[in-house]
C-alpha positions in Angstrom: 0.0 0.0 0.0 1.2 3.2 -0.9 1.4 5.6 1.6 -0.1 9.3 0.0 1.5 12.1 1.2 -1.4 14.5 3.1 -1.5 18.4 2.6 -2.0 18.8 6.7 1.7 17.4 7.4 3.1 20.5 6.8 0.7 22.6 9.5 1.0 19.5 12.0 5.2 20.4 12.4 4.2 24.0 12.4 1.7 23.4 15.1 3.5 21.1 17.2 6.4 23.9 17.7 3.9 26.4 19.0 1.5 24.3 20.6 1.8 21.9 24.0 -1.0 19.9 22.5 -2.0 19.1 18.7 -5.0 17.1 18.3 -6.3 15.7 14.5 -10.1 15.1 14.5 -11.5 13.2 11.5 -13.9 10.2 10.4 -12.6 6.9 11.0 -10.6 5.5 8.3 -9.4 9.3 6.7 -5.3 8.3 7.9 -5.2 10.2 11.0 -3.1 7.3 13.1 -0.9 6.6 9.7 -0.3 10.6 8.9 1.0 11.0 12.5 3.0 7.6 12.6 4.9 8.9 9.3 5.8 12.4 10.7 7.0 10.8 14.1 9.1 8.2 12.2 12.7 8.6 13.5 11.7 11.2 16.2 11.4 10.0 20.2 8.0 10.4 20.1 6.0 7.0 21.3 2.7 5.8 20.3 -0.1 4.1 22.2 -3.7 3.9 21.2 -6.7 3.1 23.2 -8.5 1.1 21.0 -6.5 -1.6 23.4 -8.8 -2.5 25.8 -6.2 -2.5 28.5 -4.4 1.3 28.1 -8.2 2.4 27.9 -8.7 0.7 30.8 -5.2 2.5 32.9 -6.3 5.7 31.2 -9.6 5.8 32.4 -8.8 4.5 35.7 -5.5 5.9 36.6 -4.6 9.0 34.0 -1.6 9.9 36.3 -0.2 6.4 36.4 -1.0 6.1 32.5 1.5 9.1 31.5 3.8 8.2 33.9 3.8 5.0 31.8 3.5 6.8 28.2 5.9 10.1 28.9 5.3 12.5 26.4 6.2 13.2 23.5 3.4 10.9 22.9 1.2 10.1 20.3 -2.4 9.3 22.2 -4.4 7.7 19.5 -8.6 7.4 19.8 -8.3 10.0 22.6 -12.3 10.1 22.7 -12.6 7.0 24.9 -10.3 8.3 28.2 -11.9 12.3 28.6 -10.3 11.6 32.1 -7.1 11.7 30.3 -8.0 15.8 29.9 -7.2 17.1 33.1 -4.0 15.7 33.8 -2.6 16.1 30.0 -3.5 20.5 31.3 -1.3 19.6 34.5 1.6 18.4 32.2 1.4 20.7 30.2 1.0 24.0 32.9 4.0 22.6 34.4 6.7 21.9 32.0 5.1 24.3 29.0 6.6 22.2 26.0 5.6 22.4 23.0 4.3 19.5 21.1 4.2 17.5 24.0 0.7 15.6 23.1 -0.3 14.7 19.8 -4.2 13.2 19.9 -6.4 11.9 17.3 -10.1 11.8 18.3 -12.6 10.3 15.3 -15.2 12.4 17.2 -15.0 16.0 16.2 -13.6 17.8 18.9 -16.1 20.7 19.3 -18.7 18.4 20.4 -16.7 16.2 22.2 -17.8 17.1 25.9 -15.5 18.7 28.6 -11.9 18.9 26.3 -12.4 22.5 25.5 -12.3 24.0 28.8 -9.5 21.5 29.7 -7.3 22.8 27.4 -8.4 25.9 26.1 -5.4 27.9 24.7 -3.4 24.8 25.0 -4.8 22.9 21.8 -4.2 23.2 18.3 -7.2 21.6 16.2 -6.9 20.1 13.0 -9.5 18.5 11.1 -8.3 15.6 8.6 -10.7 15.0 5.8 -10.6 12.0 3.3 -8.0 12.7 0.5 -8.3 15.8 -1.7 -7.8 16.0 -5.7 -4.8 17.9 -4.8 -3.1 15.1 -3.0 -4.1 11.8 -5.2 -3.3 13.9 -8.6 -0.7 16.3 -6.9 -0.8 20.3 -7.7 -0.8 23.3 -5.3 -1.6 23.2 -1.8 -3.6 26.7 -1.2 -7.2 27.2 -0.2 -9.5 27.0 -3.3 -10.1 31.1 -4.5 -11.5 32.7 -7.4 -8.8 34.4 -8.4 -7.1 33.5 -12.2 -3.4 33.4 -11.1 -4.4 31.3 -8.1 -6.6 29.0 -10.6 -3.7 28.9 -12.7 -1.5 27.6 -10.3 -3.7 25.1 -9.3 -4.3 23.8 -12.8 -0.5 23.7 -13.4 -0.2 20.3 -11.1 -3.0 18.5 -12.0 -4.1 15.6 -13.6 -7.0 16.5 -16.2 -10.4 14.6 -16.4 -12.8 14.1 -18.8 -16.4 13.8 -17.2 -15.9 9.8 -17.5 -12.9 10.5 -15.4 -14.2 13.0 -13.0 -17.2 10.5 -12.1 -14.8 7.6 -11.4 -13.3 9.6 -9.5 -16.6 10.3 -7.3 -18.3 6.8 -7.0 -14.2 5.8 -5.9 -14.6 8.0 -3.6 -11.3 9.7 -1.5 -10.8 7.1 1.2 -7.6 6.1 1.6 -7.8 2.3 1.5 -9.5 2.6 -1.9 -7.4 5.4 -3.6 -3.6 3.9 -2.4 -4.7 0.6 -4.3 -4.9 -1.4 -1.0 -8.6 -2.4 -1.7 -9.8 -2.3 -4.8 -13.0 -3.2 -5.0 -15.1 0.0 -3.6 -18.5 -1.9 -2.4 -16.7 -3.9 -0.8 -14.8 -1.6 1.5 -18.1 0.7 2.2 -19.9 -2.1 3.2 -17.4 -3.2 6.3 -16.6 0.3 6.7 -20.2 0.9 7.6 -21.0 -2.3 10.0 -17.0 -2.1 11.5 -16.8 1.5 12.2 -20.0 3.8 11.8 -21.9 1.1 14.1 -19.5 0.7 16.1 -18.8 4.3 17.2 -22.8 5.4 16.8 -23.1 2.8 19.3 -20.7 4.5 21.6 -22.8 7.9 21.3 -26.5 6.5 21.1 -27.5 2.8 22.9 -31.0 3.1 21.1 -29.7 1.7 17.7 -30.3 -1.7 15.5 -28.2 -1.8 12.2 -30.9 -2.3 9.9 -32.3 0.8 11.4 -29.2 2.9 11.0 -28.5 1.9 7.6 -31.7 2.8 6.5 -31.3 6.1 7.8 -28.0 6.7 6.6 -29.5 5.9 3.1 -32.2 8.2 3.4 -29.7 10.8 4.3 -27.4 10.3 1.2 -30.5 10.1 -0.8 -30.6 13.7 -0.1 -27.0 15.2 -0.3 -26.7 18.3 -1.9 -30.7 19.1 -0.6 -31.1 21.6 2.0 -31.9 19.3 5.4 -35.7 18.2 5.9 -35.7 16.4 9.0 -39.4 14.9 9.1 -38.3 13.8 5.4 -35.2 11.3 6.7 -37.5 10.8 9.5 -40.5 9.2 7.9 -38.1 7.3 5.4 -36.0 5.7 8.5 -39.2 5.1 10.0 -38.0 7.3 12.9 -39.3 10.5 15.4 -37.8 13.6 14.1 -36.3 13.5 17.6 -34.4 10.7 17.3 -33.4 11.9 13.3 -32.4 15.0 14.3 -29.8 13.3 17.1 -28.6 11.1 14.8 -27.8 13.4 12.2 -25.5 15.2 15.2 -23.8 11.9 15.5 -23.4 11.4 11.9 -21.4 14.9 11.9 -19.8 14.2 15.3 -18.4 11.8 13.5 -16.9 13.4 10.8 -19.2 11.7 7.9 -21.3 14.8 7.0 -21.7 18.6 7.4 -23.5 21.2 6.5 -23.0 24.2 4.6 -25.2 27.2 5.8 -27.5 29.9 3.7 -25.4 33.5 3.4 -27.6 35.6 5.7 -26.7 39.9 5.8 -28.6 42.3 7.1 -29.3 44.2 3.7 -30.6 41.2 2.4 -34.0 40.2 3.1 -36.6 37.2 3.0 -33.4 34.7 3.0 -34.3 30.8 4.2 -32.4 29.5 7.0 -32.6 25.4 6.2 -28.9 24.3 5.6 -28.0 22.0 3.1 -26.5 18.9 3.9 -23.0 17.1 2.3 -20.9 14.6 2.7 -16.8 14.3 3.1 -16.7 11.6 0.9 -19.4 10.6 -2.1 -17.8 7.1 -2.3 -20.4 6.1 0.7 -23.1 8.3 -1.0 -22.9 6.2 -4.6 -22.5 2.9 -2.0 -25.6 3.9 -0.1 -27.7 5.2 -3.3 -26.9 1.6 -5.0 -25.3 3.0 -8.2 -23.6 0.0 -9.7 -21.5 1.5 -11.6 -19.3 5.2 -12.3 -21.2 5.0 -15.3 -24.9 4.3 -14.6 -24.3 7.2 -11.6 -23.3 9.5 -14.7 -26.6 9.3 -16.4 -28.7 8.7 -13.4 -30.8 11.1 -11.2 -28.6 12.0 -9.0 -25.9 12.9 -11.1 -26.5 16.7 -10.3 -26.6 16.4 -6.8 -23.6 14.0 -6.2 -21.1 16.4 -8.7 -22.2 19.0 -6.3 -21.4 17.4 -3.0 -18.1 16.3 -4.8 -17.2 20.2 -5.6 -18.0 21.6 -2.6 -16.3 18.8 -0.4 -12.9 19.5 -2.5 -13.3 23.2 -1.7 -13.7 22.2 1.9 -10.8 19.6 2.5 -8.8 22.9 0.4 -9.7 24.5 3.2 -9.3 22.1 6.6 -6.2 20.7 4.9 -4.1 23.9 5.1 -5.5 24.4 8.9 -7.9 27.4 7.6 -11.9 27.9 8.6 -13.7 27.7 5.4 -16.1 30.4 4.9 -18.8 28.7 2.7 -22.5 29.5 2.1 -24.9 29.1 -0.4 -27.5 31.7 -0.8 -31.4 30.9 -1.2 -34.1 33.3 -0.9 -37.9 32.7 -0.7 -38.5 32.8 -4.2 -36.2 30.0 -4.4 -33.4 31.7 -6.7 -30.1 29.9 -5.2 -26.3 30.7 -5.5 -24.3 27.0 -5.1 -21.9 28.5 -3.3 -21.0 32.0 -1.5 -17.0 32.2 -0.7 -16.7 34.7 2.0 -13.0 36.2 2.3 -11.2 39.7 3.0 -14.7 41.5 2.8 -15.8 40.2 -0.6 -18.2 37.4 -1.8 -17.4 35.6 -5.2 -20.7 33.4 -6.2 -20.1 30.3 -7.4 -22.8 27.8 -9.5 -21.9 24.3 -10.2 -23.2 22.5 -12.9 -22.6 19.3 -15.3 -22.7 21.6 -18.6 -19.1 21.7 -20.6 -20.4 25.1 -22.2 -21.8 27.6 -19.6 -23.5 30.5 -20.8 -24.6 33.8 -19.5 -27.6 33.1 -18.6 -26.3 30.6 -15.4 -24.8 34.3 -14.4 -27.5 36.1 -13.9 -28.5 34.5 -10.3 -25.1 36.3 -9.2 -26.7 39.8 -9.3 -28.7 38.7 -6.5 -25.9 39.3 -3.9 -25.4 43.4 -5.2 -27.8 44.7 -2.5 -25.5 43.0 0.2 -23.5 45.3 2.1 -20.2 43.3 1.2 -18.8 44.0 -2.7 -19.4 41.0 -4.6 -16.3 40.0 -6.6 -15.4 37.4 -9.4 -17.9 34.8 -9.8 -17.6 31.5 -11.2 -18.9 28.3 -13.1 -17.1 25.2 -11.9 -18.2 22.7 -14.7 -17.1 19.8 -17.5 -15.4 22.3 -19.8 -12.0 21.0 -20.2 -10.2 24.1 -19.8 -9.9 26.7 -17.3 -11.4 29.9 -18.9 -13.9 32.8 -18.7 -17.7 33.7 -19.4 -16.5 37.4 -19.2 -14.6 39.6 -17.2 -16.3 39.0 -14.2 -16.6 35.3 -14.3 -14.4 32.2 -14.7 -14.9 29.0 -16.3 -13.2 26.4 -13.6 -13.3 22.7 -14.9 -14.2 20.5 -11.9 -10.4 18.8 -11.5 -9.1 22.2 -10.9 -10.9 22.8 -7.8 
């Protein structure tokens, strides 16, 4: 298996010299454990997870004794299963003050993982790892996706091309690494055990009230709908669910790292805006397994086509984002006559709209939606149409022609 070199490496070592503690949140299987193991190679730093049943055990039990036993530098793998571990890693690191002490990994997102924030506020740098990016299987530039021609340029100068054949066997691969380094090949066959192994496993830890049938059948009806803004009593009455219950399962599904969310643009000067987010996921491989598409080919010309290019775009512009340690500003903008922008990039007080769409020969007319964001009170900038045109290019002045394996 061959190992894939990962764009967060880089902000890790810068981290670990300024930070006592580095922890790298992520879904299960996304290379967290093998990431870390390859930057600590020929360093002192030691290694112990607590998938083993016995250092869970000492960790939970005895945190002192445990990091008497695993002196730091350490590498503290599956962190989420010893919280007790918290308070005496903020001892350690109060009294000796060393940077990059601690590396964690957590596969429960760290924000809603109960107590570790006040523990070690100020102490803690977090990193979110993401299933592999374009950038990293077919190489190129490491910078967050921007609408800006030289930066397009520069991206487009690593990169393998793709037809649209190409770019949707790329998306029902998927970007896990098992699948992508060549150590599985067979995709179906990897989503299935990755769903009973891991996602049961750890819903389990955050919900008792689960059967498998019943969890597969909502995590169906929630790829089903990728790339929709969220309607709760819809996954509901497909799961066969409360909305209750939906709703906290849909927190555990982006506690643990499989989905998220990307939220409507809201400003003041604009008015009668909805609120609904829309839903994604990190990586479409498990959407195409879920949504039974047999085939990269049959998922081109199906139904969902639309929707699962869009998840695909957007998640690339977000791992461009997480992988270089940056908060993504994304939105998508929606108002109550239902005119919607794909995606809103907020940066350095401008907005630059973004549609997405199958088409190799965008016109004008997919433009005009843009003008909707001119009565916000920040400029809008260069828009664009991320698309199947081969070559990067421009509608006009204002707006850019992206081809999808740019981004």
């Amino acid at each position: 298996m061959n190992y894939i070199t990962r764009n967060l490496e880089s902000v890790v070592n810068q981290v670990t010299r300024e930070y006592p503690v580095v922890l790298v949140t992520g879904s299960r299987q996304v290379g967290k454990t093998t990431m870390l193991q390859k930057l600590m190679e020929g360093t002192e730093r030691s290694y112990v997870t607590l998938d083993d049943l016995h250092e869970r055990s000492i960790a939970k039990t005895d945190p002192g004794l445990f990091l008497q036993i695993h002196k730091p530098p350490v590498l503290i793998d599956e962190v989420q299963y010893a919280p007790e571990l918290f308070t005496y890693i903020k001892i350690h690191v109060d009294k000796t003050h060393e940077p990059g002490a601690f590396w964690l990994t957590g596969s429960q997102i760290f924000k809603l993982m109960q107590g570790v924030q006040e523990s070690l506020a100020g102490r803690v740098a977090v990193l979110s790892l993401a299933p592999l990016s374009q950038a990293e299987i077919y190489g190129g530039i490491v910078e967050p996706f921007a609408i800006d021609m030289e930066a397009l340029s520069a991206r487009k100068a690593g990169r393998k091309e793709a037809d649209v054949k190409e770019i949707f066997e790329r998306i029902y691969r998927g970007s896990m690494p098992a699948v992508v380094s060549g150590a599985i090949n067979n995709s179906q066959i990897f989503y299935r055990s990755y769903l009973s192994t891991y996602i049961e496993r750890d819903v389990r830890e955050l919900s008792n009230a689960i059967d498998s049938l019943k969890l597969l059948r909502f995590i169906t009806a929630v790829a089903a709908r990728c790339s929709q803004m969220l309607n709760v009593a819809e996954i509901a009455r497909d799961a066969d669910m409360n909305q209750t219950q939906a709703k906290n399962w849909l927190g555990i599904l982006e506690t643990l790292g499989i989905i998220f969310y990307l939220h409507p643009y809201s400003n003041n000067m604009l008015k009668r805006l909805v609120k609904t987010p829309k839903l994604y996921f990190y990586d479409t491989g498990l959407v195409c397994y879920l949504t039974k598409w047999s085939s990269a080919e049959t998922l081109e010309s199906g139904a969902m086509n639309g929707a699962v290019l869009e998840n695909y775009v957007i998640a690339e512009i977000m791992k461009s984002y997480l992988n270089c340690g940056k908060e993504p500003y994304l939105y998508y903008y929606r108002d109550k006559d239902a005119r919607e922008i794909d995606v809103v990039l907020e940066h350095d007080g401008m907005l630059n709209p973004v549609e997405i769409k199958k088409t190799s020969n965008p016109g004008t007319e997919l433009l005009k939606v843009f003008e909707l964001l001119d009565k916000a009170s920040v400029a809008r900038s260069k828009g664009a149409v991320i698309c199947m045109k081969p070559e990067l290019g421009a509608v006009d002045r204002e707006n850019y022609v992206v081809p999808v394996w740019v981004v």
